[in-house]
C-alpha positions as CSV (number, residue, x, y, z in Angstrom):
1,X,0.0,0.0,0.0
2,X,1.3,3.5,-0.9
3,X,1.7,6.2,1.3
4,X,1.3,9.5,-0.6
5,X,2.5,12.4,0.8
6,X,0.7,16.5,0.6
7,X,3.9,17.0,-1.4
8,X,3.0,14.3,-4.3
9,X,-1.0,15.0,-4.1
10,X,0.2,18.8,-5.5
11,X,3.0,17.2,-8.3
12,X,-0.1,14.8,-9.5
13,X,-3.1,16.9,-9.1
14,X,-3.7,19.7,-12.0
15,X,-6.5,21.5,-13.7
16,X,-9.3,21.1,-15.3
17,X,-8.1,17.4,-15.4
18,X,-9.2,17.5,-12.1
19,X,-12.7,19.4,-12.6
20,X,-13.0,16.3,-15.7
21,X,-13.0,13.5,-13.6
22,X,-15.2,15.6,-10.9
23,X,-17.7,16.0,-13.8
24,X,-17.1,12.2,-14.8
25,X,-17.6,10.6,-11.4
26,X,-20.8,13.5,-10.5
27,X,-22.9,12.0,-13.7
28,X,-21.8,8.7,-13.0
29,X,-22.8,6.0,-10.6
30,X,-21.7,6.3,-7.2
31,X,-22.7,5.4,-3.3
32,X,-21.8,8.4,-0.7
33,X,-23.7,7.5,3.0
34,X,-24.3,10.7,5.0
35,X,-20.6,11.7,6.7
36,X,-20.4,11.1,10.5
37,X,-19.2,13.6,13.2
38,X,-18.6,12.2,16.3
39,X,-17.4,14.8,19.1
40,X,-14.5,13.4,21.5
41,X,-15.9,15.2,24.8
42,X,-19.4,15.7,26.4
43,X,-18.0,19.1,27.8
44,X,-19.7,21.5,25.9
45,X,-16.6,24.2,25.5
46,X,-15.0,21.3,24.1
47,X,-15.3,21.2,20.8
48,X,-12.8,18.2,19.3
49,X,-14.4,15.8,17.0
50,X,-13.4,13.1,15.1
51,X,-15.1,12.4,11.5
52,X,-15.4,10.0,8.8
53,X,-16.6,10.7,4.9
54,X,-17.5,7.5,3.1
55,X,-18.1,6.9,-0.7
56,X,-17.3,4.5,-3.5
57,X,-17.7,4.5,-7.2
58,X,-16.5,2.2,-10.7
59,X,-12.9,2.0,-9.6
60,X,-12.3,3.0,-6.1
61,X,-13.7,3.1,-2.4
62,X,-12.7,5.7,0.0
63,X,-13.1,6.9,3.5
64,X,-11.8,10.6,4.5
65,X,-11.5,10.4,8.9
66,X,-10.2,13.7,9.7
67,X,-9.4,15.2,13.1
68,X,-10.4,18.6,14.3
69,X,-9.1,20.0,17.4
70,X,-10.0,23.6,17.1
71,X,-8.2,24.9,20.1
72,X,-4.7,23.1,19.2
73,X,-1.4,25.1,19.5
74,X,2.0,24.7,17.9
75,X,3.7,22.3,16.9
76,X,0.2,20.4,16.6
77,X,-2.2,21.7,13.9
78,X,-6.3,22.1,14.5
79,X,-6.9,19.8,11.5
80,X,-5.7,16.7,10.2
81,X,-6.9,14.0,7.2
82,X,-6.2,11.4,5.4
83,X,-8.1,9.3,2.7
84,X,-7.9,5.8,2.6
85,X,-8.2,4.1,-1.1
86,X,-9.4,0.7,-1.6
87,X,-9.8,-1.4,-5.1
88,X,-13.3,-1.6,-5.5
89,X,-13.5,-4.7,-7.8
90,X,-11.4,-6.8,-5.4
91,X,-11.3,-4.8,-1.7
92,X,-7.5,-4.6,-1.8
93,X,-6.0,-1.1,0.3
94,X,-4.1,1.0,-2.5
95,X,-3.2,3.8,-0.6
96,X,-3.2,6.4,2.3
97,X,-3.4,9.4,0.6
98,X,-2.6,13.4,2.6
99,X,-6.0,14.4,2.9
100,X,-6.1,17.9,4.1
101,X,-4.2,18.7,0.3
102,X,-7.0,16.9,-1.3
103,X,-9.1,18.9,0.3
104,X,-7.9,22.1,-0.7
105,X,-7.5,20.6,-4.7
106,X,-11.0,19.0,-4.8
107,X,-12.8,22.2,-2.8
108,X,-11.7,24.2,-5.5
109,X,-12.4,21.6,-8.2
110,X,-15.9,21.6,-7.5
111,X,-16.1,25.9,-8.0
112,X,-14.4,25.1,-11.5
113,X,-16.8,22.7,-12.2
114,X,-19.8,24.5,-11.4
115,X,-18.4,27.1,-13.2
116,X,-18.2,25.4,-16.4
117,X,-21.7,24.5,-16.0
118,X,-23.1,27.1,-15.0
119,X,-21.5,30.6,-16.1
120,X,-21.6,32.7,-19.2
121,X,-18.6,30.8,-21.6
122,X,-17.5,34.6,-22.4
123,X,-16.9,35.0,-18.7
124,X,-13.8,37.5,-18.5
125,X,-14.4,39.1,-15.0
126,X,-14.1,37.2,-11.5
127,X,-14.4,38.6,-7.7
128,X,-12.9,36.2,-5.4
129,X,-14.1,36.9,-2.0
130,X,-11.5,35.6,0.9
131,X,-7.7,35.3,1.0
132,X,-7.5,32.4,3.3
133,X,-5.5,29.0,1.6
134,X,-8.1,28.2,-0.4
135,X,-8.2,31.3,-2.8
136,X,-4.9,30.4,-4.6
137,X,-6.6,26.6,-5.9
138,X,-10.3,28.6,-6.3
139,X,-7.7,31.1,-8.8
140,X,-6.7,28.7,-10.8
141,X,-9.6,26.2,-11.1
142,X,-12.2,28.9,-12.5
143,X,-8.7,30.1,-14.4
144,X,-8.9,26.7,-16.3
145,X,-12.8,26.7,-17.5
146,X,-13.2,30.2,-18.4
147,X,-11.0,33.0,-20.3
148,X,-10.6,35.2,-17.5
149,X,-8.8,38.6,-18.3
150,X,-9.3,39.9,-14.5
151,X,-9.5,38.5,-11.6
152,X,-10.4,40.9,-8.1
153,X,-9.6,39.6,-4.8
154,X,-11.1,40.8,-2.0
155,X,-10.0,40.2,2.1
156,X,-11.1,41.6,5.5
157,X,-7.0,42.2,5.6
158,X,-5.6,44.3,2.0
159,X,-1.9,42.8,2.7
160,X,-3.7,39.4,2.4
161,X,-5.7,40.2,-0.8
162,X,-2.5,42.0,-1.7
163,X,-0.2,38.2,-1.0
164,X,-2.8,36.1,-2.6
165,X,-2.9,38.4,-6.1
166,X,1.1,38.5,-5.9
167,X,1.3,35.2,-6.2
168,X,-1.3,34.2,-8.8
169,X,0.1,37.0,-10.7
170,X,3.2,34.8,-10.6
171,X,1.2,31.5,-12.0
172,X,-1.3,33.2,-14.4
173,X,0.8,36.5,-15.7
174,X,-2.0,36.7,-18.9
175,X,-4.6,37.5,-16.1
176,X,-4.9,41.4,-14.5
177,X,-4.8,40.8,-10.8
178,X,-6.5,43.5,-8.7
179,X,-6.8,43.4,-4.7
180,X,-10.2,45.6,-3.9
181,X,-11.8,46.8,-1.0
182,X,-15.2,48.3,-2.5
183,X,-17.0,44.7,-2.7
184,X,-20.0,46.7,-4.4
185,X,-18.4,47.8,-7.0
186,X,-16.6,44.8,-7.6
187,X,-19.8,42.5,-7.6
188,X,-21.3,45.0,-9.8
189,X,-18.6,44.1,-12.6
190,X,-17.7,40.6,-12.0
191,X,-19.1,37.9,-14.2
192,X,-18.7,35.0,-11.6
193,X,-18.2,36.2,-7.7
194,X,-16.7,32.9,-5.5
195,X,-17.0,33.2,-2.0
196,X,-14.8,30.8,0.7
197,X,-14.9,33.3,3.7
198,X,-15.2,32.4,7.3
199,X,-18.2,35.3,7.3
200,X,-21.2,34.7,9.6
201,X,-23.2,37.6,7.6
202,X,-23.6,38.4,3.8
203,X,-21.6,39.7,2.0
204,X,-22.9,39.7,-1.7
205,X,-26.4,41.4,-1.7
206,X,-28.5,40.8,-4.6
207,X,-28.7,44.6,-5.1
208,X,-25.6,44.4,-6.4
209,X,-25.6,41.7,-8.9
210,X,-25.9,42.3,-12.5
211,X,-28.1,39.9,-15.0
212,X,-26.0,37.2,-15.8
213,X,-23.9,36.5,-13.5
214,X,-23.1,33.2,-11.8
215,X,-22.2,32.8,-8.2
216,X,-20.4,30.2,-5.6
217,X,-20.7,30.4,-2.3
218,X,-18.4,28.1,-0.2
219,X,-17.2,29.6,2.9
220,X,-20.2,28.5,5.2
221,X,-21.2,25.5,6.9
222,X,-23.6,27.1,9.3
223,X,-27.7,26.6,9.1
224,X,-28.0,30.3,10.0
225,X,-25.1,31.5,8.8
226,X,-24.5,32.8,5.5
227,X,-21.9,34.7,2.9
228,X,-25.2,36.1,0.8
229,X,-28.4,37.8,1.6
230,X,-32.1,36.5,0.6
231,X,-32.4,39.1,-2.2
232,X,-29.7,37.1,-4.5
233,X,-31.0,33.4,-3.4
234,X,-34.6,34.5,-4.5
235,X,-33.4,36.5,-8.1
236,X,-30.8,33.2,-8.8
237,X,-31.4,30.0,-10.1
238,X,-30.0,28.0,-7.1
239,X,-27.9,24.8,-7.3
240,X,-26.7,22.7,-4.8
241,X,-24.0,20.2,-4.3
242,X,-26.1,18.3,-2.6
243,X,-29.8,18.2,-1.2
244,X,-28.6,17.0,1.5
245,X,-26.0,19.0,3.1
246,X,-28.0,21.8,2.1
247,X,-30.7,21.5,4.6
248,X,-28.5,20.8,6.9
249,X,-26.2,22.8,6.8
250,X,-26.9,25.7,3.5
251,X,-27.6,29.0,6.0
252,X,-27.9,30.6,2.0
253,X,-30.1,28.5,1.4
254,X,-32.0,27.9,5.2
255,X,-32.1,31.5,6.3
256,X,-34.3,32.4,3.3
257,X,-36.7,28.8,3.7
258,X,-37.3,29.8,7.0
259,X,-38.4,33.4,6.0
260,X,-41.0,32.0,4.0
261,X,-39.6,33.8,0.7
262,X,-37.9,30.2,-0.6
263,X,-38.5,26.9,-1.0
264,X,-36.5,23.6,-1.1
265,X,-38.6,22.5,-4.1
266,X,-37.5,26.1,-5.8
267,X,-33.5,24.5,-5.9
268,X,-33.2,23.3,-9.5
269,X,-30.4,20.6,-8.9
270,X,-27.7,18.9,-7.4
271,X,-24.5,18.2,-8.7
272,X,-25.0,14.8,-9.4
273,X,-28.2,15.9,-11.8
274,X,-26.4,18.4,-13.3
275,X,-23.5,16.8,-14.7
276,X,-25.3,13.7,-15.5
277,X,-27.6,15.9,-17.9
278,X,-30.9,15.4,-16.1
279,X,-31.0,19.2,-15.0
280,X,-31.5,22.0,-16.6
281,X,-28.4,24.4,-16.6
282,X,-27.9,28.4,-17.6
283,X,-30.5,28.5,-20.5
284,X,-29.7,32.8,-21.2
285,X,-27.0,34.9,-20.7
286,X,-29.2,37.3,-18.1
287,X,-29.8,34.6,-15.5
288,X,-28.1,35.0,-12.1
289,X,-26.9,31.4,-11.1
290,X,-26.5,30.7,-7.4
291,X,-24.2,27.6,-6.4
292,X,-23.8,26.4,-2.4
293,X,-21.4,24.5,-1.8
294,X,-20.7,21.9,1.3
295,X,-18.3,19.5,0.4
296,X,-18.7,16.4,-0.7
297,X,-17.1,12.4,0.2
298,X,-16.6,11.8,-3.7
299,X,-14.6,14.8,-4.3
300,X,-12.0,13.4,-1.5
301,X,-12.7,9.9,-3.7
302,X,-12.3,11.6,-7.1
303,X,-9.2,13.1,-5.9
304,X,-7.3,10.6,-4.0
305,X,-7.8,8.8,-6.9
306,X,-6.5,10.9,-9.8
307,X,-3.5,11.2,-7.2
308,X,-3.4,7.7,-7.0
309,X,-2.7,6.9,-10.9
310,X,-0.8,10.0,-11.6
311,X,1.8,9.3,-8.9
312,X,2.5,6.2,-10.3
């Protein structure tokens, strides 16, 4: 069995290879039970837990078990994974693959992939809303799908937004890279707007969203938390990752149900429907398109496994 370091998951992993075989695996058959969370502590100020993300497909089982320890201090990190790959026609282990790099790769992946399905194909103009670790891999992923010209990064800090446009300035040197701190204007002229901000209140209104633009949000995990306000979930056409983990967890998505202005039924598909063809995607270039995103067990399988055959 191979042991594959955060080191070879970045030297196999590339895009949109990687948003492919997302779109492959997503319109394919595949079995994902519901993830479990198991907190390590009946205190109630402690908050360590210990989880486990399940899935299988054609070629591969997996199970991400990650480690969160929120309050951890150096030399031990708050979060640690790993993804453990199985064959799936014979049960055989394959691999122990880094999973918090996987993570980061297939996060990402699933932005690219939504964008490709869902924005304008003459999209040229992208706000990036968040600086953390994530923004460099949400860059390039929506970098690969669409011919981006300019690409605005906003952050609560500007030597952040400053850092992560530096460096993908570096990568993609064809693309304008502009840090901003007027998100207004900036949402007003962007074609897609992604999200990943640890923000517990909007910050996208749908007052400031021109007709046809598509946007991501992936930043929040809370049920009445959310990175957008009601006025863009009910002026979008909303897709989810997963019908699922967005009543559970979608605060875009929950906040607006429980204000009696949206509906579950009013979501017009998951993933899984929309890359398998059985939903219907942009259908004019004035639509707003709204996709939450949660995270998903077959992106860590999809991705592990790509690493898995490139590494050799």
């Amino acid at each position: 069995m191979k042991v594959i370091s955060a080191d070879q998951v970045h030297a196999s992993l590339s895009y949109p290879a990687l948003i492919d075989a997302l779109g492959v695996a997503y319109g394919g058959e595949f079995k994902m039970p519901p993830r479990q969370v198991f907190l390590l502590d009946d205190d109630e100020t402690n908050h360590d837990a210990f989880a486990v993300l399940p899935s299988w497909g054609g070629e591969f089982i997996g199970v991400k078990a990650f480690t969160y320890f929120p309050t951890a201090t150096a030399p031990y990190k708050s979060l640690y994974s790993q993804i453990l790959l199985f064959d799936r026609a014979h049960g055989q282990p394959l691999a122990l693959v880094d999973g918090t790099s996987v993570t980061f790769w297939r996060t990402a992946g699933i932005s690219g992939l939504a964008t490709r399905l869902l924005s304008r194909e003459n999209s040229e103009t992208m706000l990036v809303l968040g600086t953390g670790n994530l923004s460099a891999y949400i860059i390039r992923a929506n970098a690969s799908v669409r011919p981006l010209k300019k690409i605005m990064v906003w952050g609560r800090n500007r030597e952040r937004a400053d850092a992560v446009c530096a460096a993908a300035r570096a990568q993609l040197p064809h693309i304008d890279f502009v840090a901003i701190e007027d998100r207004q204007s900036a949402c007003a002229a962007a074609d897609i707007i992604v999200a990943a901000t640890g923000s517990h209140e909007p910050l996208v209104l749908g007052e400031w969203i021109k007709p046809g633009t598509h946007t991501d949000f992936i930043g929040n995990h809370h049920a009445t938390k959310r990175e957008c306000d009601t006025a863009l979930v009910t002026k979008s056409r909303v897709y989810v990752d997963s019908y699922v983990n967005a009543m559970k967890e979608a605060g875009e998505i929950l906040v607006p149900i429980s204000e009696g202005v949206f509906k579950k039924e009013a979501i017009i598909a998951e993933l899984a429907e929309m890359c398998s063809g059985r939903a219907k995607l942009r259908t004019s270039d004035d639509e707003i398109t709204l996709f939450k995103s949660i995270g998903m067990a077959l992106s860590d399988l999809v991705g592990a496994g790509l690493v898995y055959k490139t590494a050799g």
